[in-house]
N, C-alpha and C positions, 0 to 999 in steps of 0.2 A: 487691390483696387484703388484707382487713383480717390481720394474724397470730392475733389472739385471739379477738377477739367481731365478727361480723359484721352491719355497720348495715342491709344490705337483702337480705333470702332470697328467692328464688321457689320454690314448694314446687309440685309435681305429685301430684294424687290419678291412679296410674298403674291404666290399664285395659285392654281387650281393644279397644273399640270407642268409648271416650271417657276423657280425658286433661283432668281439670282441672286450673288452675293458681289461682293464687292468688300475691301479695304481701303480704310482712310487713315491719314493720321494728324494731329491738331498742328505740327510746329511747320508745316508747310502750307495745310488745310487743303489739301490734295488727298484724292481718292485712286483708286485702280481699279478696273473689272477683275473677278477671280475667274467664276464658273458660273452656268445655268447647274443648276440639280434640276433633275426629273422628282417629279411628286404625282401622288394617286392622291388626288381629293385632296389636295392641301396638305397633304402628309409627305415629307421625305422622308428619303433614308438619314435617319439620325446618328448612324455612323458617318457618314461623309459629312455632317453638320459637325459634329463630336470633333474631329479630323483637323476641319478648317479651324475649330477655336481652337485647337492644340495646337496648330503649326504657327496661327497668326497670335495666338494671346491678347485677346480685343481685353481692354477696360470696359467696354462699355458696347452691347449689341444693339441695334437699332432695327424696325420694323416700319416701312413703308404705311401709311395708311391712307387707302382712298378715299377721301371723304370728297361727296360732290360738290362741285361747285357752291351752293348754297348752303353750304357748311354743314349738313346734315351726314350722318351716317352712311353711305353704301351695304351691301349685303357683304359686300369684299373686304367693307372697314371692320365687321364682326369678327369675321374669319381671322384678318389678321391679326384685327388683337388676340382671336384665340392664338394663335400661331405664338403671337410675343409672349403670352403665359405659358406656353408651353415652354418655349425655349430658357425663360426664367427659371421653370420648375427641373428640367432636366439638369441645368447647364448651371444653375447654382448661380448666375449673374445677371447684372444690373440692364434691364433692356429699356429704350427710350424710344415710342412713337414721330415719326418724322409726317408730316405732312405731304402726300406726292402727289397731289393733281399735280397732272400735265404730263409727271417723269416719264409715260409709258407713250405719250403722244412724241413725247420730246426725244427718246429713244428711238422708235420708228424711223426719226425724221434723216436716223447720225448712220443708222445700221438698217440692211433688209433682211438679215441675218436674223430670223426671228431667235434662234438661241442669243445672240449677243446682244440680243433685246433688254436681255433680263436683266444680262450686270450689266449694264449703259443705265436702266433702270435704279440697280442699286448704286451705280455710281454715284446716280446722279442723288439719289436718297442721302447718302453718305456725303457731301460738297451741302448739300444743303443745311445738313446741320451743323457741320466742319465750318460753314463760312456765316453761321447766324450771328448777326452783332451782338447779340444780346447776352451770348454765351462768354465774352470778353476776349 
């Protein structure tokens, strides 16, 4: 695990009944779409999760969080941080909340492809933190 800045993220746009992901990496600060995963109630298959951080080797996983407008919580913002504990508890690594109002408005706008929704979603989750000044 990198200590400071992390060379490759996998980010999840996290959902009820699809779970995009996407890959990033810092020295270009470009992302890709991977896949939608199918999920029951927020849940995937944890093998096809397991999968992706095997073949990609993220430093650092990232989790979408709705929060509304008025900076308060969503029911969706709960879920996902459940989702980001989980994925910590499982997977043994370092998971970092992303801020994505808009990302799912903004996805819609590129794709009608409601699958390619997700990882446009997580793409776009993933550039967001990849391209935050603050991060150096």
């Amino acid at each position: 695990m990198t200590a400071t800045r992390p060379s490759i993220v996998l980010a999840f746009d996290f959902g009820l009944r699809n779970i995009g992901v996407a890959t990033g990496q810092m020295i270009t600060r470009t992302a890709t779409e991977l896949v939608t995963l199918r999920a029951r109630d927020g849940v995937p298959d944890w093998r096809e999760v397991e999968t992706l951080i095997a073949q990609w080797r993220p430093d650092l996983l990232l989790v979408g969080l709705p929060l509304n407008m008025d900076d308060t919580k969503s029911d969706m913002a709960v879920r996902a941080e459940r989702f980001a504990k989980q994925l910590r508890k499982r997977f043994g690594r370092e998971v970092a909340l992303v801020d994505e109002r808009l990302t799912s408005v903004e996805a819609r706008g590129l794709s009608r492809d409601i699958g390619a929704q997700h990882a446009i979603a997580a793409r776009l989750i993933a550039e967001t933190y990849l391209n935050d000044t603050s991060r150096g």
